[in-house]
GUVOKE-955035 format. One record per residue (C-alpha): residue number from 0; chain; residue in one letter; y negated, z, x negated. Coordinates in steps of 0.25 Angstrom, whole numbers. Example, Ala and Ser with C-alpha at 12.3 -4.5 7.8 and 13.67 -1.06 7.14 Angstrom:
<sites>
SITE     n   chain   res       v       w       u
SITE     0       A     a      18      31     -49
SITE     1       A     s       4      29     -55
</sites>
This chain:
<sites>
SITE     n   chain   res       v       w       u
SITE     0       A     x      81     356     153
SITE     1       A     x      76     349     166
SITE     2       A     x      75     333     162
SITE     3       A     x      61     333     169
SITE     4       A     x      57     343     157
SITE     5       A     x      57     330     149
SITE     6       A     x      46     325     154
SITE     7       A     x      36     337     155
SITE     8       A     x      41     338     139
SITE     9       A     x      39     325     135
SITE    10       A     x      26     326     140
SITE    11       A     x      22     338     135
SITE    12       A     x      25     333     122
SITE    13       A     x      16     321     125
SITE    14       A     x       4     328     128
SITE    15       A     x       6     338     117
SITE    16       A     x       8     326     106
SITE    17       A     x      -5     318     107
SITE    18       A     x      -1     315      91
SITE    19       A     x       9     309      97
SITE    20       A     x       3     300     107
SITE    21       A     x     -11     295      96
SITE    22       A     x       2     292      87
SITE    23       A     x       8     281      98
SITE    24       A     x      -6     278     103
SITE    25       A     x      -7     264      94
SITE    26       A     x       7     258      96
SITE    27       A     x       4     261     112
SITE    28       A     x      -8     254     110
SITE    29       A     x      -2     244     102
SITE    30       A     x       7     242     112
SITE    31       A     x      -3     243     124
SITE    32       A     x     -11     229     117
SITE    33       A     x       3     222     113
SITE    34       A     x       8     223     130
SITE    35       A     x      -6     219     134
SITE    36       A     x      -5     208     124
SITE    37       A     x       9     202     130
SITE    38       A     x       4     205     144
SITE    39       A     x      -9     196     143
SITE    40       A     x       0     185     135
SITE    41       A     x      11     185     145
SITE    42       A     x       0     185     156
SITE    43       A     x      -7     174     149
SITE    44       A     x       3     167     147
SITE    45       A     x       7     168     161
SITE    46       A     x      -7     164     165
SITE    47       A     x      -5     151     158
SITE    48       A     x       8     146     163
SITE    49       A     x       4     150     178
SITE    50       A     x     -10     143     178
SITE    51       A     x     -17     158     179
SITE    52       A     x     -25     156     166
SITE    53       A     x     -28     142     160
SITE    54       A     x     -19     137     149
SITE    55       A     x     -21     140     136
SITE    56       A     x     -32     152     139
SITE    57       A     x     -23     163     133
SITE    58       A     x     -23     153     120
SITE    59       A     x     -38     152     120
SITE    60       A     x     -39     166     121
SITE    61       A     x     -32     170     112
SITE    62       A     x     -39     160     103
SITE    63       A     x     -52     166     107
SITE    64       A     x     -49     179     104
SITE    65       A     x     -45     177      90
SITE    66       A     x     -56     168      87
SITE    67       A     x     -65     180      91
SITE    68       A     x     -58     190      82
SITE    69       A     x     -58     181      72
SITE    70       A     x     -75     177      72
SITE    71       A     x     -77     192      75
SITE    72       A     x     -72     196      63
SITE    73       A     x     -60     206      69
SITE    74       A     x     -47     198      64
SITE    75       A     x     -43     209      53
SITE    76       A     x     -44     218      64
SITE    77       A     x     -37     212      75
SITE    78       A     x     -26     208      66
SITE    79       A     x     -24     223      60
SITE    80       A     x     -24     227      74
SITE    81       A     x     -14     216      79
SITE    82       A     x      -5     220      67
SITE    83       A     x      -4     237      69
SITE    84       A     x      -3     234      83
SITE    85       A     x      11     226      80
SITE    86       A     x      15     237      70
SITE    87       A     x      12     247      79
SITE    88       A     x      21     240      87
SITE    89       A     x      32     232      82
SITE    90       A     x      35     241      67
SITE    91       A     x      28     253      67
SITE    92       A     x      34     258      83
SITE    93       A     x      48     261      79
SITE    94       A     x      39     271      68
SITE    95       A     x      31     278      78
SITE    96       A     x      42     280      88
SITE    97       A     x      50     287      77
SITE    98       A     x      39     293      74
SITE    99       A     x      36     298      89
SITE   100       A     x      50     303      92
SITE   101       A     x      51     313      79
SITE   102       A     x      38     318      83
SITE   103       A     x      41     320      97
SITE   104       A     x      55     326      93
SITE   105       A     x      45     335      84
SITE   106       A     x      37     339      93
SITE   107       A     x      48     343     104
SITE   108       A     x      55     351      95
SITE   109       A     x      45     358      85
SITE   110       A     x      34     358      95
SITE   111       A     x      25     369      87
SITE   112       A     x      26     360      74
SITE   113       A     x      15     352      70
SITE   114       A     x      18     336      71
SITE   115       A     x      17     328      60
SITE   116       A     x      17     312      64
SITE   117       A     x      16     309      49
SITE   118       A     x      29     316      47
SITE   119       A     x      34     310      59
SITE   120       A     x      31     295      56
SITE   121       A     x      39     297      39
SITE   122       A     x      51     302      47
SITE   123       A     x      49     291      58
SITE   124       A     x      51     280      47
SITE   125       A     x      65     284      45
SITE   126       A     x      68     279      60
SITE   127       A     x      58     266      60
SITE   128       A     x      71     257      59
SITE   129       A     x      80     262      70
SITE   130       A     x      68     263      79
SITE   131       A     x      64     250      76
SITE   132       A     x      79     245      79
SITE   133       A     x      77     253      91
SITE   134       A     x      65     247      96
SITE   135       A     x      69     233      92
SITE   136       A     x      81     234     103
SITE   137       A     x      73     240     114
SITE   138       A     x      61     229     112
SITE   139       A     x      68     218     119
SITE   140       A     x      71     227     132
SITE   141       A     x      57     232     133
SITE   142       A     x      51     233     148
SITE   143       A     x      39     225     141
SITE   144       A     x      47     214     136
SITE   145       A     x      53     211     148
SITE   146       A     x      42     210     155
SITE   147       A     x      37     201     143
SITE   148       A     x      51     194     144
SITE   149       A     x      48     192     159
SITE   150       A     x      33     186     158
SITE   151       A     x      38     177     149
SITE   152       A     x      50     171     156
SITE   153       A     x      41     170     169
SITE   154       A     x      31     162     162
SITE   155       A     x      42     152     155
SITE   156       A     x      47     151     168
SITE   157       A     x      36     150     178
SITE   158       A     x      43     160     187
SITE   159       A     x      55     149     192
SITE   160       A     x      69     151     193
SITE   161       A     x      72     151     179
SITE   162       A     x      64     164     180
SITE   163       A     x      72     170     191
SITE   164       A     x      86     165     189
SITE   165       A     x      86     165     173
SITE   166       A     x      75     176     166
SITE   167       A     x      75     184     177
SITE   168       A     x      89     191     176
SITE   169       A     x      88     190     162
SITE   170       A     x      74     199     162
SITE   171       A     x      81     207     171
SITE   172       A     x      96     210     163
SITE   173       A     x      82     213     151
SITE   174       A     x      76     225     159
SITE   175       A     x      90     230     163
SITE   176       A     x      92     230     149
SITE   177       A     x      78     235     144
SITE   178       A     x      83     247     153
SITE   179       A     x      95     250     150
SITE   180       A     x      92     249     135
SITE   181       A     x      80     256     135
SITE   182       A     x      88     267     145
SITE   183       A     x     101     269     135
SITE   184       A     x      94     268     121
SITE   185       A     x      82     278     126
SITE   186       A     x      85     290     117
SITE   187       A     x      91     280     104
SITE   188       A     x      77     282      98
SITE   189       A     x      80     296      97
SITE   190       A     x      94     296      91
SITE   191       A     x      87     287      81
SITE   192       A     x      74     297      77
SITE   193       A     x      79     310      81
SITE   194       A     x      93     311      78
SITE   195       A     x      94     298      67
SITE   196       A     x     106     291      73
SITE   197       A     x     110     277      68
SITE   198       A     x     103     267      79
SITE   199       A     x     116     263      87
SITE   200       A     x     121     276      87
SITE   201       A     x     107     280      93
SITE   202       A     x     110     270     102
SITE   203       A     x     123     274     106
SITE   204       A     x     117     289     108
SITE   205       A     x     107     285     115
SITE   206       A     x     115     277     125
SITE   207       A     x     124     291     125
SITE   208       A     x     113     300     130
SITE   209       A     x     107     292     140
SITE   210       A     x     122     291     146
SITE   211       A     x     125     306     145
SITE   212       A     x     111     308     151
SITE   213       A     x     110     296     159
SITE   214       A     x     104     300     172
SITE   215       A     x      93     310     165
SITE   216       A     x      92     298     157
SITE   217       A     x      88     288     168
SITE   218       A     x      79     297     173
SITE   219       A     x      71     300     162
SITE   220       A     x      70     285     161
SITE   221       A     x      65     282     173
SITE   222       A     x      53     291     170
SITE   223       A     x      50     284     156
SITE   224       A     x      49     271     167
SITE   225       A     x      41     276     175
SITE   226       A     x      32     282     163
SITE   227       A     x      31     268     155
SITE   228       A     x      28     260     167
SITE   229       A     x      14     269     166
SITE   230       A     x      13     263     152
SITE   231       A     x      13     247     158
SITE   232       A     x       5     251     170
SITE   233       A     x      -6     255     160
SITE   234       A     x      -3     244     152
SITE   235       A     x      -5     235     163
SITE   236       A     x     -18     242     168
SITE   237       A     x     -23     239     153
SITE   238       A     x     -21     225     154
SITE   239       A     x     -25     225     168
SITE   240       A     x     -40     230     167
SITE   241       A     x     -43     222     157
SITE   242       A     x     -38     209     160
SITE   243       A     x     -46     213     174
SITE   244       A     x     -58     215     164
SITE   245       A     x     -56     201     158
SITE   246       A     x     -55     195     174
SITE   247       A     x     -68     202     176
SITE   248       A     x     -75     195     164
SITE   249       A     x     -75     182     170
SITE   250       A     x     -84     186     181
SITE   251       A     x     -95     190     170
SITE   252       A     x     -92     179     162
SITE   253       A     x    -108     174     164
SITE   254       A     x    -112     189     166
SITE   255       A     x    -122     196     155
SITE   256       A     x    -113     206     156
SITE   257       A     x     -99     198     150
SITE   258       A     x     -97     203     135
SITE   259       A     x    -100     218     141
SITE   260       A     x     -89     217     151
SITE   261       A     x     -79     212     140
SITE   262       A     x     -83     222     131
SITE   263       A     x     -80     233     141
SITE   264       A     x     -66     224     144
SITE   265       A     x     -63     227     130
SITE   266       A     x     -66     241     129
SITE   267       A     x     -59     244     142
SITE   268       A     x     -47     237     138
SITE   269       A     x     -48     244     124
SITE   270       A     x     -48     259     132
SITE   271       A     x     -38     254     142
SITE   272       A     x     -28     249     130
SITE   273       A     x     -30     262     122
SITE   274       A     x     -27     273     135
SITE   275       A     x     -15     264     138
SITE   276       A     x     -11     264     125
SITE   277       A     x     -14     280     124
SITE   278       A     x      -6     282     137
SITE   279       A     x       4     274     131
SITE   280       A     x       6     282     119
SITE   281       A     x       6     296     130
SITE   282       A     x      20     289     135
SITE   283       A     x      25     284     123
SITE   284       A     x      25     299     116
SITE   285       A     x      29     303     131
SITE   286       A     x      43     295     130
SITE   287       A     x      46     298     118
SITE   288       A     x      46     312     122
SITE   289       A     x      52     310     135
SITE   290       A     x      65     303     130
SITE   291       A     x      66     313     118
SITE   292       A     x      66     324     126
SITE   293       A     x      76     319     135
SITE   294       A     x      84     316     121
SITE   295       A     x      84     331     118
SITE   296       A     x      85     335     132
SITE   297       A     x     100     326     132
SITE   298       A     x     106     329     119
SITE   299       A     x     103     345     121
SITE   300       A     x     109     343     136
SITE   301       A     x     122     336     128
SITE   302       A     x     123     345     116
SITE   303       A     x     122     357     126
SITE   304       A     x     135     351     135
SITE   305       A     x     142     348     121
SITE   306       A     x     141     363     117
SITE   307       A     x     145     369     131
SITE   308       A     x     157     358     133
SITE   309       A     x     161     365     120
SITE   310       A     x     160     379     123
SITE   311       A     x     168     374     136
SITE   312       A     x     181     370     128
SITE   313       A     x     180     383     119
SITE   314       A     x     179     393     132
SITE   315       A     x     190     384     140
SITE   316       A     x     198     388     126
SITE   317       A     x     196     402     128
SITE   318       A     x     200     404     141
SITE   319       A     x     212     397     143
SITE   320       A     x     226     405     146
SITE   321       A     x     231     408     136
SITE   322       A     x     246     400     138
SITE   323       A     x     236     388     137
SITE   324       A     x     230     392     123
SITE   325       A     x     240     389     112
SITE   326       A     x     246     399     106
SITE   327       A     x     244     405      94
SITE   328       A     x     252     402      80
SITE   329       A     x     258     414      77
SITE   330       A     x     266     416      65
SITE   331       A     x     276     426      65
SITE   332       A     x     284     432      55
SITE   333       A     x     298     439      56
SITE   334       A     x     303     450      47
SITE   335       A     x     318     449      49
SITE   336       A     x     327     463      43
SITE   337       A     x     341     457      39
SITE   338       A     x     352     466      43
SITE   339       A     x     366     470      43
SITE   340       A     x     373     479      52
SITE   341       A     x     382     490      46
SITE   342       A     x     397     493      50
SITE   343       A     x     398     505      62
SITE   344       A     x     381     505      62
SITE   345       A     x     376     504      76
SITE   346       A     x     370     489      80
SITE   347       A     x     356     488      76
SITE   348       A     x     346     480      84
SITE   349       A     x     340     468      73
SITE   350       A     x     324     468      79
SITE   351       A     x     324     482      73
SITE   352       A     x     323     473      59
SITE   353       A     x     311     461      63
SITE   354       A     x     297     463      64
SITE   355       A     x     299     455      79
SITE   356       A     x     303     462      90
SITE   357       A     x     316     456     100
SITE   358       A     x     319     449      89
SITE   359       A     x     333     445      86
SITE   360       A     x     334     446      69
SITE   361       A     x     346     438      62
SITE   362       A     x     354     445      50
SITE   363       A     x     357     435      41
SITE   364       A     x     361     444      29
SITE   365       A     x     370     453      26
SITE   366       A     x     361     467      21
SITE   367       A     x     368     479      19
SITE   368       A     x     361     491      28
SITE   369       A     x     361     505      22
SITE   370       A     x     371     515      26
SITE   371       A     x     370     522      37
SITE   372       A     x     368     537      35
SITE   373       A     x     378     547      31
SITE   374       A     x     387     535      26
SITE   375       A     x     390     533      12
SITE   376       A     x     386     520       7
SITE   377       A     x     399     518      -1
SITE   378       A     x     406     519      13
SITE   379       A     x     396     510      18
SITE   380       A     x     399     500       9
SITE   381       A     x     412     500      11
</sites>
């Protein structure tokens, strides 16, 4: 198979499966809201320590807002929205990845078969620890916390020289890191769902196949980079258009028109978080499927040269000469005719009496051979 036929099935199966994308479509939203979140915080934050915003303005606000849920009656509902959003998140992600990868595998190799997401999700529970193992390692070399990591200590640091001679390399031996983890441990979830391989032996195979493989493996990567960096520009454009809004209001601050302009900031932003969200979901089914068709793809290709490097050796067996084949155990067996040689009788040649030809026979007894003819035996006895 061509390693570009990944691609074009991986997304076959995306478009095909819109079961699939609705059944990713509110962790991607949850996940949309939480990096907005941590964005406006950091750029807060920032605002704060620079002099951009006044000091203490994000506390107000916060303040604010929760004053205005609270007299508004909405706290129940901002809380039970706060709290599936953080188990969509944090417990129930491991769940819904297992969940996804059985039903992609499903759908790859029983394509005509109906898909059943409630079956899927009872078998996925069997792998919610090893996943949640799995995700727990890769957390801290995610592309999202080093950025997070570097707002951070650029703010602590006001940009100085402790930045630059300290943090700096420090972020920077991170993302070699976050690579090269996130390169080597690509196909573990799959070891772990597909094949239910104990997690370090998953690890261990994982790290095998992306060597045996390494660059159709470094390829296939750089397209998944180039693929999720669609996913943070339009997360950024959903941040960006809003924030613009928000910029926007101050200028019809003392306009008629001021609570009509932040409803519809609201309701754009509401669209805008929901299509990132939905595209979102699009590319998460997408790379699941990408990487476990490359899986299948490596594993046949290695199963295939296992099989012909063993019907190698068996044909080099068969043809070589035959004085370098060993030679065959053969038992054989001598019948051996003791004799004696009578007075005046003519020499007799021995290999007449063994079943072996040229061969030289010993006569260890004394037999008495019957007369010759016309003799009497009496005379012969004497």
């Amino acid at each position: 198979m061509k390693y570009v036929r990944i691609l074009a099935d991986a997304w076959a199966l995306t478009t095909s499966a819109k079961k699939l994308t609705w059944f990713v479509f509110g962790p991607s939203v949850a996940f949309i809201i939480m990096f907005i979140a941590e964005v406006a915080w950091q750029y807060s934050m920032a605002g704060e320590e620079f002099g951009w915003i006044e000091e203490g303005r994000t506390y107000q606000l916060i303040g604010s807002s929760i004053s205005l849920v609270s007299h508004s009656g909405m706290t129940w509902l901002v809380i039970t929205l706060v709290a599936i959003g953080a188990l969509l998140l944090f417990v129930l992600e491991p769940w819904i990845h297992a969940t996804l990868i059985l039903s992609i595998r499903q759908k790859f190799e029983q394509p005509e078969r109906r898909l059943s997401l409630r079956k899927q999700l009872f078998e996925g529970h069997a792998h919610f620890v090893q996943l949640l193992e799995y995700h727990a390692l890769l957390a801290p070399f995610s592309m999202v916390s080093l950025i997070l990591y570097t707002a951070s200590f650029f703010r602590y640091t006001h940009g100085g020289d402790t930045f630059y001679s300290v943090f700096l390399p420090f972020l920077i031996i991170m993302g070699v890191l976050s690579i090269l983890t996130h390169f080597f441990f690509i196909f573990m979830p799959f070891y772990l769902v597909c094949e239910r391989q104990e997690f370090f032996k998953a690890m261990t195979k994982s790290v095998g196949l992306v060597f045996l493989h390494f660059g159709k493996t470094v390829s296939l990567f750089l397209v998944m980079i180039l693929v999720n960096l669609r996913v943070i520009v339009n997360a950024l454009v959903v941040i960006g258009v809003p924030v613009g809004l928000i910029s926007l209001a101050t200028y019809f601050a003392a306009s008629a028109y001021y609570s009509l302009f932040l409803v519809f900031a609201g309701i754009l932003s509401l669209v805008l978080i929901a299509g990132a969200g939905y595209l979102t979901s699009i590319l998460e089914v997408f790379a699941v499927s990408f990487w476990y068709r490359a899986f299948e793809v490596f594993r046949a290709a290695d199963l295939a040269e296992e099989v012909m490097g063993e019907e190698s050796s068996s044909e080099k067996e068969m043809i070589l000469p035959q004085e370098e084949q060993a030679p065959p155990v053969v038992k054989v067996v001598h019948v051996v005719h003791h004799v004696q040689q009578a007075p005046g009788q003519p020499m007799l040649d021995p290999t007449q009496f063994t079943d072996i030809s040229s061969e030289i026979t010993e006569i260890k007894e004394d037999i008495p051979l019957p007369p010759p003819p016309g003799e009497d035996i009496d005379e012969f006895r004497e």
